[in-house]
C-alpha positions in Angstrom: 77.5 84.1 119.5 76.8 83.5 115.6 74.2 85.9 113.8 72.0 83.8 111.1 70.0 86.4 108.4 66.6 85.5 109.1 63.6 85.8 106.5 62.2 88.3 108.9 64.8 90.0 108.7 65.2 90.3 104.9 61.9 91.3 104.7 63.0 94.8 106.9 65.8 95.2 104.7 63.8 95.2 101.8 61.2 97.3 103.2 63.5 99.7 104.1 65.2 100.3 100.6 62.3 100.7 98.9 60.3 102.8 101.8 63.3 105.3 100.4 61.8 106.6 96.8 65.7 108.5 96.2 66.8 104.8 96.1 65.3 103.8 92.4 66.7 107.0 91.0 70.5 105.9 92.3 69.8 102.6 91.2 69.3 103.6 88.4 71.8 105.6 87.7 74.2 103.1 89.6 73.2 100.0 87.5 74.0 101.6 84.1 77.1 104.1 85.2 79.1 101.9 87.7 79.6 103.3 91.2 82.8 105.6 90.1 80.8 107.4 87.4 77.7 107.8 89.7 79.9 109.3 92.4 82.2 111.2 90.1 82.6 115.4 91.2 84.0 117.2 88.4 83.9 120.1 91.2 87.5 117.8 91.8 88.8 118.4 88.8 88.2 122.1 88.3 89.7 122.5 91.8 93.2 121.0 90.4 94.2 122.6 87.2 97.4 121.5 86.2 99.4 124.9 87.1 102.3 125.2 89.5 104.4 128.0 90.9 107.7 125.2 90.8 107.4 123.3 87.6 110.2 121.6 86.7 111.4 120.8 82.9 111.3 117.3 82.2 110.3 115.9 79.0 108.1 113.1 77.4 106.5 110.6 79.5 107.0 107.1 79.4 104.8 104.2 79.3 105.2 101.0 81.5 102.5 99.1 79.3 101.3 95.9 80.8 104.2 95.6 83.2 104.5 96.3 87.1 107.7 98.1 86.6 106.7 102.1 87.7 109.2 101.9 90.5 112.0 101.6 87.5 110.7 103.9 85.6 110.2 106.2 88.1 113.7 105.9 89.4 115.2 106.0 86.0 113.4 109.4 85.3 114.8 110.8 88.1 118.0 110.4 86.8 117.2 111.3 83.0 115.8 114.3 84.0 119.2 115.4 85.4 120.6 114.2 82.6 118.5 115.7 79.6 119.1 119.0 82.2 123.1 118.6 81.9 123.5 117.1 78.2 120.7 119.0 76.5 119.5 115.2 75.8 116.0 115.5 73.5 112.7 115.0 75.5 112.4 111.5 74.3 115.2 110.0 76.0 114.7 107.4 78.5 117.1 104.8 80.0 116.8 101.0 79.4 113.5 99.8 82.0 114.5 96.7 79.6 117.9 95.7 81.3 117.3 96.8 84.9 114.1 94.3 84.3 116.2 91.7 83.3 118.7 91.9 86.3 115.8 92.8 88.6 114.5 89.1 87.8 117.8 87.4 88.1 118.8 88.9 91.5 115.3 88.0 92.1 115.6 84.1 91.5 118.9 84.3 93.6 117.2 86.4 96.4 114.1 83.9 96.4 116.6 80.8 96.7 118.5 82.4 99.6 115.1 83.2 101.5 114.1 79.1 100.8 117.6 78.1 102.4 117.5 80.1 105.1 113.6 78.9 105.9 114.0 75.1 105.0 113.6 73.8 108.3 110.2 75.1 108.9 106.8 73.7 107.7 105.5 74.4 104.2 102.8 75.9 105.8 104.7 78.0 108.5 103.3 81.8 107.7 107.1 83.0 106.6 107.5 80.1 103.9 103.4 81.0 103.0 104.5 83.9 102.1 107.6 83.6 100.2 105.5 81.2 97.8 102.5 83.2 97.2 104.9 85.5 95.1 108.6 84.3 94.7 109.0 86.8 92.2 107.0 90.0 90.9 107.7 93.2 88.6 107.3 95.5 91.3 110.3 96.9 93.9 111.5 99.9 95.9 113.8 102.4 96.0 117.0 100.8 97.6 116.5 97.7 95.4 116.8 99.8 92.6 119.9 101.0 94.2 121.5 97.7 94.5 120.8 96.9 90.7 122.7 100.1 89.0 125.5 99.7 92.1 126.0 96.1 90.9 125.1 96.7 86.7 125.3 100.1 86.2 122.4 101.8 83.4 122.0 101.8 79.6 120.1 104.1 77.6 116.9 102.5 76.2 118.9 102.5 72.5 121.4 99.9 73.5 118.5 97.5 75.2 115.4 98.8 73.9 111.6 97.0 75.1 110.8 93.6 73.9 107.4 92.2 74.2 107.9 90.3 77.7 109.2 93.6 79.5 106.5 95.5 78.2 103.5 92.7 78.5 105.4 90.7 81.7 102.7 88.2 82.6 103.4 85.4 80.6 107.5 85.1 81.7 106.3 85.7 85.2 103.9 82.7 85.2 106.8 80.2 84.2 109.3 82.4 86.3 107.5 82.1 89.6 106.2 77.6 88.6 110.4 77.5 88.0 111.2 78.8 91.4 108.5 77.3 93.3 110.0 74.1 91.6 113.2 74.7 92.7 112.2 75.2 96.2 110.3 71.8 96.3 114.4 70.7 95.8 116.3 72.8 97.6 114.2 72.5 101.3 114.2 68.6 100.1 118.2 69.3 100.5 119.1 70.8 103.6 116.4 69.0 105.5 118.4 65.8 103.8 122.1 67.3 104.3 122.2 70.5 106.1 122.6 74.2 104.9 126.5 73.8 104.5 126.1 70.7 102.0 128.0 71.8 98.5 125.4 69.8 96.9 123.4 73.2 97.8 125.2 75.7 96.2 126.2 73.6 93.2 122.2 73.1 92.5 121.4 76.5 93.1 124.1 77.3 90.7 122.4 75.1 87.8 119.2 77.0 88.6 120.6 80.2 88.4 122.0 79.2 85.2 118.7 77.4 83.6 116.8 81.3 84.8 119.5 83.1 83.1 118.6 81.2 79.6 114.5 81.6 80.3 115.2 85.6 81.5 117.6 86.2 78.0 115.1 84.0 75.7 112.2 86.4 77.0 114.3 90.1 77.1 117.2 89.4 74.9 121.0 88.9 76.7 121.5 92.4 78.4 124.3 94.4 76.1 127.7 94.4 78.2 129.0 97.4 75.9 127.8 99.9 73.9 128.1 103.1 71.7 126.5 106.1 72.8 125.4 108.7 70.3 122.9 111.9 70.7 122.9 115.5 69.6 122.6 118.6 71.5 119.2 119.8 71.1 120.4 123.6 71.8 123.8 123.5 70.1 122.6 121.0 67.2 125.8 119.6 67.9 126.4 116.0 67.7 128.4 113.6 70.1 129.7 109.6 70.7 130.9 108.1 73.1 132.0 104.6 72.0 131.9 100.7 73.7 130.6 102.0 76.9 130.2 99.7 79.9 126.8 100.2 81.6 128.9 101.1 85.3 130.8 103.3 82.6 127.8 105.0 81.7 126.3 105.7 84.8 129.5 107.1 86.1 129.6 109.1 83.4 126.1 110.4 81.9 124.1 110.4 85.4 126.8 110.9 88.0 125.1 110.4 91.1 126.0 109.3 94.6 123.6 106.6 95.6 124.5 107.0 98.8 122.7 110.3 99.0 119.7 109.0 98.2 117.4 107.6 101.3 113.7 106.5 101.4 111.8 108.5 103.7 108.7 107.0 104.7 105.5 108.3 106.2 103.2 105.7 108.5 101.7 106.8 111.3 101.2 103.2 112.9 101.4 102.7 116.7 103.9 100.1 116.1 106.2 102.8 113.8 107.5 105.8 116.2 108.4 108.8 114.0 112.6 109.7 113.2 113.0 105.7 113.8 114.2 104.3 110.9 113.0 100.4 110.1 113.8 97.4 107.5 111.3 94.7 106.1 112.7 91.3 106.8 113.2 88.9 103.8 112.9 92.1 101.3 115.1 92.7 98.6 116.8 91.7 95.4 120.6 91.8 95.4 122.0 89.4 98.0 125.0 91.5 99.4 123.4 94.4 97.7 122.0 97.7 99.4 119.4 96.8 102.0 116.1 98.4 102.6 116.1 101.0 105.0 113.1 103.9 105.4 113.4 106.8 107.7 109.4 107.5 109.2 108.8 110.9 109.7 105.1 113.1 110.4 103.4 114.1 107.3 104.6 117.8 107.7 108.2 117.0 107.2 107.8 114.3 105.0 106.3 116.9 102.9 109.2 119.6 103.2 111.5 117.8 102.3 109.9 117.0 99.4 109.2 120.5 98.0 112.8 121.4 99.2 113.9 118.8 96.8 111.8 120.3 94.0 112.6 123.5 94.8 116.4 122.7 94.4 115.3 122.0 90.8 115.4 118.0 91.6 112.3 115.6 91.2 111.6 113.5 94.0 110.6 109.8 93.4 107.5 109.0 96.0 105.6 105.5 96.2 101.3 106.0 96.8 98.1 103.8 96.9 97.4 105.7 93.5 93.8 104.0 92.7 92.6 105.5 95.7 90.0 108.2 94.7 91.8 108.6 91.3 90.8 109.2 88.2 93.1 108.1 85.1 91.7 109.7 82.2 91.8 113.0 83.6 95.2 112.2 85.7 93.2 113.6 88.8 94.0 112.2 92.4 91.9 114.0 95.3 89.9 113.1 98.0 87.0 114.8 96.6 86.9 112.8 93.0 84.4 110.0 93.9 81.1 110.7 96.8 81.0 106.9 97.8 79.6 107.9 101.3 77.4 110.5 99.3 76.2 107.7 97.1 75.5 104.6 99.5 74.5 106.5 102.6 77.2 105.5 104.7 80.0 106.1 106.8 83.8 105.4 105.4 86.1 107.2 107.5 89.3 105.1 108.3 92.9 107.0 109.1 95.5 106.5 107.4 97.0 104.1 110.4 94.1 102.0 110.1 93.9 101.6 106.5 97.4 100.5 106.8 96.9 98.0 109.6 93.7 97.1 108.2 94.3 96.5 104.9 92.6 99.3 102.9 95.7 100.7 101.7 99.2 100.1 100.8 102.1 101.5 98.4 100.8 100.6 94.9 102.8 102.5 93.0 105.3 104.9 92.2 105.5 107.9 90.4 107.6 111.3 90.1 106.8 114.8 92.0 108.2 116.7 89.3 106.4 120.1 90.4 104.0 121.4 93.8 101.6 124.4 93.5 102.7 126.9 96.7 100.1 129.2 98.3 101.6 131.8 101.2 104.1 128.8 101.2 101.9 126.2 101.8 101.0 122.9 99.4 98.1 123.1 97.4 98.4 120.2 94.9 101.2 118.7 93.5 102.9 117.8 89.6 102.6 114.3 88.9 104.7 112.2 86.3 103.3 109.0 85.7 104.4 106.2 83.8 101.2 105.1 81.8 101.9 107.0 78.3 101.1 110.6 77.0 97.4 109.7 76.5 96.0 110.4 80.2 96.3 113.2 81.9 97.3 116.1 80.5 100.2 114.3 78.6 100.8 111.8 81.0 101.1 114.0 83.7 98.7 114.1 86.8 97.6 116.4 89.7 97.3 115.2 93.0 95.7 117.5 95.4 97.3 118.3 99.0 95.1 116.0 101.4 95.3 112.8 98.6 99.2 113.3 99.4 98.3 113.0 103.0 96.6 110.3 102.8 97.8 108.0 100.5 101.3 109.2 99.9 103.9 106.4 101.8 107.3 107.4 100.5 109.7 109.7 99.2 113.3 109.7 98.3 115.3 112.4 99.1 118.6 113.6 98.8 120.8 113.7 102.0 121.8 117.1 101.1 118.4 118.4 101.9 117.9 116.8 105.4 118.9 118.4 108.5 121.8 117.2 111.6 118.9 115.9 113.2 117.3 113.9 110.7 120.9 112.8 108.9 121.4 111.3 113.0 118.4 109.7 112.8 118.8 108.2 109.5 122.1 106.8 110.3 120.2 104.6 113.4 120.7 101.1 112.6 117.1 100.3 111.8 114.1 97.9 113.5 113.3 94.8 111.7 109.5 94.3 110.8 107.9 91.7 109.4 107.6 90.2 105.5 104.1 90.8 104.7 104.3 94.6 106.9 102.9 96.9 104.6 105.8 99.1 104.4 107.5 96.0 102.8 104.9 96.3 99.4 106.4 97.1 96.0 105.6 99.2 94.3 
């Protein structure tokens, strides 16, 4: 049954807007503010001054610029908080976001070709090959991805690759990137429909455009440094120390130390089709081929979130992935439910939960950021420390408060360390996990 808008109708609509004399004022206001500043409760942002009872130490903030890279930076401040801890490194340091971008995109271009070979025999327009071309490539990632790139090229300190102007503004390199690889895929499904998956004409093509993305990636970030001197001075001691022609792997192993392993993505979706202490993996998602698969562990919000301030209270910061432009505020680095009165405003009725916003559409992982610090009341979660990756200048230096029930909300992923989950939840981590779909939104980047 179809529903046509009828003059008649109109003419109610009309009459019932203006029959409403509250109406002009919000238009008013509405018209000349925008919605966000009409709805705007600075009651929000006087409930979530930035002061925590665990607060941990960890330095300047960095700055992603016009880039979608906040799941490296996030991951590499993990580890340079650990390692300005250990080294007494000055609160400037960061690692390279540079040469993990650089590999990220490479992997990328390989990953994307393996997807196309493996898919060639279907349509063009079948949904799984649809969606491998709306995006063969894209600055964003998660967690285990990031694992597979410092397992396969270890790290570098931002001095020995430092930020060129692709990595930090990526559009333009992505535009050509993602025409080259949707070329490529034109000629590569054109070959195993012609000769089969197992033709060497396959792999020696694929080779040739692995090597013709290798020149267009080092043109637009410079050829990633394959050794390096490593120099800083103790910012307690004043002393000064070098450790010369490094590897990256060398480095890592060295300067940060950790076990990857230990690290596992805890997720938290409360969808029918995602039982909780199952763990699950996203079809045709990742960026090493061979490299560490991704693997999330979905628990209820509750333990999702104690693990989290176990982490932090262990004196580690914990690496989460959120919708963060969800009822958030930038300039004042304030994320609550309360910040913006849209129902308030328009009258209306918004409630969704946070399964439906995910099945629906409404929300997804957007981003990721660092819990570097959580505010605990009779040993409960009132609002949490937030480092971001968009500079010192919003905030309160680059560093944001997210309130308890935002977290609950909008908060999909952690990463914790291994060390902090119990038998039950190690056993239920180790499950070899269910496959979802591509486009499942527990499969966005970050």
């Amino acid at each position: 049954m179809s529903f046509t808008i009828t003059p008649a109708q109109l003419k109610a609509f009309q009459a019932d807007y203006q029959a409403q004399s509250q109406n002009r004022v919000l238009e008013r206001a509405v018209t000349k503010n925008g919605v966000r500043n009409a709805s705007f409760d600075w009651h929000a942002q006087a409930a979530n001054d930035p002061h925590f009872s665990i607060d941990l130490a960890t330095g300047d903030v960095s700055d992603q610029k016009q880039s979608g890279r906040c799941w490296m930076f996030a991951a590499l401040n993990t580890m340079r908080h650990d390692m300005q801890a250990k080294f007494n490194l000055p609160d400037n340091f960061e690692l390279s976001q540079s040469y993990q971008f650089f590999w990220d995109k490479f992997e990328k271009a390989n990953y994307f070709y393996e997807n196309v070979i493996n898919t060639a025999e279907l349509p063009h327009d079948d949904r799984k090959v649809a969606w491998l071309m709306a995006t063969p490539q894209q600055d964003g990632g998660q967690w285990d991805m990031m694992v597979a790139l410092i397992e396969k090229y270890g790290v570098v300190p931002q001095s020995a690759m430092p930020e060129t102007y692709n990595s930090s503004k990526s559009r333009e390199i992505n535009e050509v990137l993602n025409h080259q690889l949707r070329h490529d895929a034109v000629i590569l499904r054109q070959l195993v429909n012609n000769y089969g998956v197992e033709d060497e004409r396959i792999n020696q093509t694929r080779q040739e455009m692995l090597n013709r993305v290798y020149r267009m990636l080092a043109l637009a970030f410079g050829e990633p440094v394959q050794s390096f001197d490593f120099e800083y001075r103790d910012k307690k001691s004043k002393e000064f120390y070098r450790a010369a022609n490094l590897t990256p792997q060398e480095f890592f192993t060295k300067y940060v130390g950790w076990d990857l392993d230990q690290y596992v993505s805890i997720i938290q979706a409360p969808t029918a089709d995602k039982a909780y202490h199952q763990t699950y993996t996203i079809e045709m998602l990742g960026n090493v081929v061979g490299g560490r698969p991704i693997k999330h562990l979905n628990l209820p919000v509750d333990e999702f979130k104690a693990l989290a301030i176990k982490q932090l209270q262990g004196g580690e910061s914990v690496w989460f992935g959120s919708d963060v432009g969800k009822y958030s505020e930038t300039k004042l680095g304030l994320m609550d439910l309360n910040t913006y009165h849209y129902e308030e405003l328009f009258n209306t009725d918004l409630t969704m939960s946070k399964a439906d916003m995910l099945d629906y559409g409404q929300s997804m992982m957007t981003h990721a950021m660092v819990l570097t610090g959580v505010d605990l009341v009779d040993g409960q979660p009132t609002k949490w420390k937030v480092e971001n990756s968009w500079g010192n200048k919003v905030g309160t230096k680059g560093y944001f408060v997210m309130s308890d029930a935002w977290l609950d909300q909008y908060c999909y992923q952690i990463v914790i360390n291994k060390k902090y989950l119990s038998e039950e939840l190690l056993a239920a981590q180790a499950q070899e996990p269910h496959v979802l779909a591509p486009w499942d939104p527990m499969g966005t980047l970050a």
